[in-house]
N, C-alpha and C positions, 0 to 999 in steps of 0.2 A: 458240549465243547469237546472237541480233538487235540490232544496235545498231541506235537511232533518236535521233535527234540531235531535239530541243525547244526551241524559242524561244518560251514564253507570250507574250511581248510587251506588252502594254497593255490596258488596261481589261476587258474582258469575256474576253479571251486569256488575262488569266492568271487569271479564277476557273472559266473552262471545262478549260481543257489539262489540267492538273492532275486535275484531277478526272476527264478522259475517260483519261489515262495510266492514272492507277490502277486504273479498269476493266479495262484492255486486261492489266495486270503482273497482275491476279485470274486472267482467264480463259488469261492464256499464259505461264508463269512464266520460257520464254525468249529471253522483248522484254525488253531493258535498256532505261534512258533515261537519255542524258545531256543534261542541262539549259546552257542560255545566259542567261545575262542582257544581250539583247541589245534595249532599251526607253529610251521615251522618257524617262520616271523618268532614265538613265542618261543621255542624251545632255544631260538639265537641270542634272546635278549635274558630269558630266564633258565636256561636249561629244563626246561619240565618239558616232557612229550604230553604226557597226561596224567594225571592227579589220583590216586583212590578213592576220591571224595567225588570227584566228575563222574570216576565208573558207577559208582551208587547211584548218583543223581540219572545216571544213564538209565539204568534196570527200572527205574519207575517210568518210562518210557515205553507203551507197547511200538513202537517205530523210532528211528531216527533216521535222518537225508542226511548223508555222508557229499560232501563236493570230494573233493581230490587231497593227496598229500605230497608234501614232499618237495625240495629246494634244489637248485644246485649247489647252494651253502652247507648244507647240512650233507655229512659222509651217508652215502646210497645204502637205505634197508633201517636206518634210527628210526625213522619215525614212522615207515610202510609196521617195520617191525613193534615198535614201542607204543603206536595207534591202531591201526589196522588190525593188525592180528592178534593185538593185545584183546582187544572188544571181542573178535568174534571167539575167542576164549573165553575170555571171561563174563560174557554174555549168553554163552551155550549156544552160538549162534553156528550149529554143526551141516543145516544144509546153506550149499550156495546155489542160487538158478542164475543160468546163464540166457536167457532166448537169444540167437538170432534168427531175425524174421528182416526179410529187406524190404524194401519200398521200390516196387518197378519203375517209379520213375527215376530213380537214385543208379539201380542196377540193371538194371532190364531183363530180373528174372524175379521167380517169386519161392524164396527161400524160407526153408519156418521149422527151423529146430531148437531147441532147449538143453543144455547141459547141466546137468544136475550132479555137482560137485561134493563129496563131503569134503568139509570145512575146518576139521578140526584136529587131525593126524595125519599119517602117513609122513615125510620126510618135510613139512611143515612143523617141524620140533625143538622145542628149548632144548631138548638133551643133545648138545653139540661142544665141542672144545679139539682141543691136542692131546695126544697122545702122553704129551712129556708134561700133564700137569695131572695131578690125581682132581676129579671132582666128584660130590656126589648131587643126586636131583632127588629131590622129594616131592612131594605130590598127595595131597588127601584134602580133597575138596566136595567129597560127597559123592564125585561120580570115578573119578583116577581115584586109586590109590596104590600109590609104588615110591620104593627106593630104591634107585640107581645107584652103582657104587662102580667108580671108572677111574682106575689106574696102570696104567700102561706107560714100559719104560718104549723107548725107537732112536736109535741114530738119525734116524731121518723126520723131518718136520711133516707130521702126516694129522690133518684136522680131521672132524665125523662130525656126525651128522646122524641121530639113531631115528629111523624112520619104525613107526609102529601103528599096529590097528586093534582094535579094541572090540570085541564080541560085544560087549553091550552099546559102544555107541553105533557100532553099524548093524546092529539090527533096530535100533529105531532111525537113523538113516534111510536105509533100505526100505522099511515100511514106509516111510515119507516121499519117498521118491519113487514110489508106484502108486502112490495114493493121488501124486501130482501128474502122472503118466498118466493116469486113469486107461482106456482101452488103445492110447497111441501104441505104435511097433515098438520095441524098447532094445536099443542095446548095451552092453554091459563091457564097458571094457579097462582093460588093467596090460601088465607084464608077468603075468605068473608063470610064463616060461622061461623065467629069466629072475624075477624076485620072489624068492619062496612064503612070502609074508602075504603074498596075494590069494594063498590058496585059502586063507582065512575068508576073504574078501567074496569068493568064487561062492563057499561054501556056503557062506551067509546069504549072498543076494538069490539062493533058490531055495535056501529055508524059506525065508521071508517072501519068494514070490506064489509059493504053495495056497496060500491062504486067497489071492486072492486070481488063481487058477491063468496066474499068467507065464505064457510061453516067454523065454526071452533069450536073445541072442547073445554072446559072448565073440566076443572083437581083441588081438590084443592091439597096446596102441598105437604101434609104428603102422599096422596094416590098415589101423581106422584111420589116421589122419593120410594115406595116401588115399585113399577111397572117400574119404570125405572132400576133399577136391576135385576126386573125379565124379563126382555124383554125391553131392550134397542132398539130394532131395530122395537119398535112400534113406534120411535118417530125420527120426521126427523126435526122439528122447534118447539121449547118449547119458549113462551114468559112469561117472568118475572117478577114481581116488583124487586125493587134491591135488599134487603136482602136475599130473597128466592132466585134469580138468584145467587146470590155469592154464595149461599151453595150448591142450584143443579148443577151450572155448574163445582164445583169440584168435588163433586161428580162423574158427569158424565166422567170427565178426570179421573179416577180412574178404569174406565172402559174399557181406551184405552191407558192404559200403565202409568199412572200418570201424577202428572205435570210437570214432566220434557219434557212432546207433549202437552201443552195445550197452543195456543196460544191466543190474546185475540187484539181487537180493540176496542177504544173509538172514538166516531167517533160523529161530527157536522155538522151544515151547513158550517162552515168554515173551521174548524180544525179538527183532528184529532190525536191520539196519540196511537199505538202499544208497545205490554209488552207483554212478556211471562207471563206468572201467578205466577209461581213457587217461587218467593219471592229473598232474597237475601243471604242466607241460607250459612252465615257468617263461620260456622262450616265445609263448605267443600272446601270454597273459595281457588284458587291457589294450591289447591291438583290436579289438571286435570283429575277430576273425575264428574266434573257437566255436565249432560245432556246438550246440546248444540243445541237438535231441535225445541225446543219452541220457542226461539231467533229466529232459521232460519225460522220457520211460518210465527212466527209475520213477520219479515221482508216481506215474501212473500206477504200475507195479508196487508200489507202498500203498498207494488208494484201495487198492483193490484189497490188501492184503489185509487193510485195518475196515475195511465191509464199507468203503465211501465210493460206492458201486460207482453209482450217478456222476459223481465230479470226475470219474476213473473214464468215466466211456464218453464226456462232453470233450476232456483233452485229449480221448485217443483218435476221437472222429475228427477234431479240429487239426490235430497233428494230419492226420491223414489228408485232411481236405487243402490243407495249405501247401503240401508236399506235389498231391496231387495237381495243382494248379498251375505250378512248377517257379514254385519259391523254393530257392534248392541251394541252401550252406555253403558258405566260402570251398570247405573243405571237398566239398563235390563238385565244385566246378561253379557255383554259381553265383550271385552276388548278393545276397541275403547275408548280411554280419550278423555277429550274436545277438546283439539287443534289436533289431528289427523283424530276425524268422522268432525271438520271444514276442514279439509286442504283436505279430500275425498271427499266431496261435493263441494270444491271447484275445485279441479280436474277435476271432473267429469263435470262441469259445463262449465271450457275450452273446453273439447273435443265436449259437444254437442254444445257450442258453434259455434266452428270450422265447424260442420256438416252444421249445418244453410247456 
């Protein structure tokens, strides 16, 4: 048996997951799922984002299927921050992959690149406040250990935000992210003519590319993302600090149809956690008009990652063959709603099934 731990989450999370689970328990009748009710709905009626007892019950999870977060009720960043970031923290969930790869019939070109995001620093940081309040930050969880000690007087109302990178987590970053590159082109990019915290970053990813005799190129990222528009098919692994990976890899889904195909993995030595990108996008919720293949990626991308080869490549051919056919998402123009392009890839998924 496979267990996979599930958090639908909010708006369009919970009328895709659901419906993408039940697909997956059809075609592999040895994926469990156990469910969370870990949403905004919840943190309105009880104030909890999530629990310390959820996070435990989470780690004995080699995967979890994340749907989406997040309300218009709820003030922007509670619960992205209080859920989201909190997990891939405290999960060690330190790489993120991003692919975009399109579907020629969705875009009319055939795009296939991968961003490979670290996850777990850089100016994605609890150590933030005002100037005009003294705080300190501690930290000793076996792989951090530091004391931050921050008082600062200012006439003027001035917030921060301490962006940091770490020699030990980015060198096994870096070795994971050329391990996942394998012999693709590889480029490497940051601001380090401009934020001096990146020379860390430089430094490190050509230690770590020594070993495994790979050339790689260095990008910064104002010059990649205008090049990455003009020629998207120069880049087949783009590696990232976190803030810059969040902006270029949606970017780069904007490329291949948006994010309603951009799937995403956060992935550790222990754990791991898959989510669509595309958010929770409350405004279209229950109209059966939300794109439904990012959901079906990610899942595929979780399949694969937990060695469920078989079920990983009967929904990637089905995805394809459906697409192919030209059953094509509200969101693209076409007239396939959520639950009928799920209930056609599910279809399609018995029959190849059956051929097997």
């Amino acid at each position: 048996m496979v267990d996979i731990a599930v958090i639908p989450g909010d708006g369009i999370g919970k009328e895709i997951i659901p419906k993408v689970c039940e697909m997956l328990s059809t075609i592999d009748s040895s994926i469990d799922f156990t469910y969370y009710d870990i949403s905004s709905e919840r943190y309105l009626d009880k104030g909890i984002t999530i629990t310390d007892g959820e996070i435990e019950d989470l780690k004995s999870y080699k995967s979890i299927l994340f749907g989406a977060i997040g309300d218009f009720s709820v003030k922007p960043g509670i619960m992205e921050q209080g859920v989201v970031l909190k997990l891939r923290k405290e999960l060690d969930l330190y790489m993120n992959t991003r692919p975009a790869i399109s579907f020629k019939a969705i875009t009319g070109n055939n795009i296939n690149m991968t961003i490979l995001r670290e996850n777990k620093e850089d100016f994605y940081s609890d150590i933030s406040g005002n100037f005009n309040e003294h705080k300190t930050f501690n930290k000793s969880d076996g792989f951090y250990n530091y004391n931050v000690d921050i008082n600062i007087k200012s006439d003027d109302q001035i917030y921060y935000t301490m962006g940091f990178l770490s020699r030990k987590n980015l060198k096994r970053f870096f070795r994971s992210a050329y391990k996942i590159a394998g012999s693709e082109n590889i480029t490497v990019t940051d601001k380090a003519n401009a934020v001096p915290m990146y020379s860390l970053w430089r430094e490190i990813a050509m230690e770590e590319a020594e070993p495994f005799k790979r050339e790689i190129a260095f990008e910064y990222a104002d010059s990649l993302a205008y090049n990455m528009v003009r020629n998207p098919k120069k880049y087949s692994y783009v590696i990232a600090p976190n803030l810059y990976g969040d902006i270029l890899s949606d970017m780069a889904s904007s490329l291949t149809g948006g994010l309603g195909y951009a799937p995403s993995g956060n992935i550790g030595d222990k754990n791991s956690m898959f989510e669509p990108v595309h958010g929770s996008a409350p405004d279209i919720a229950g109209k059966n008009i939300a794109n439904p293949v990012a959901s079906i990626r990610s899942s595929i991308m979780m399949l694969k990652h937990i060695n469920q080869t078989e079920t990983a490549s009967i929904i990637e051919k089905s995805l394809e063959n459906v697409i192919g056919e030209g059953i094509i998402p509200v969101e693209s123009g076409g007239n396939a709603g959520t639950h009928e392009f799920i209930e056609k890839v599910k279809n399609q998924c018995s029959l190849l099934k059956n051929e097997i």
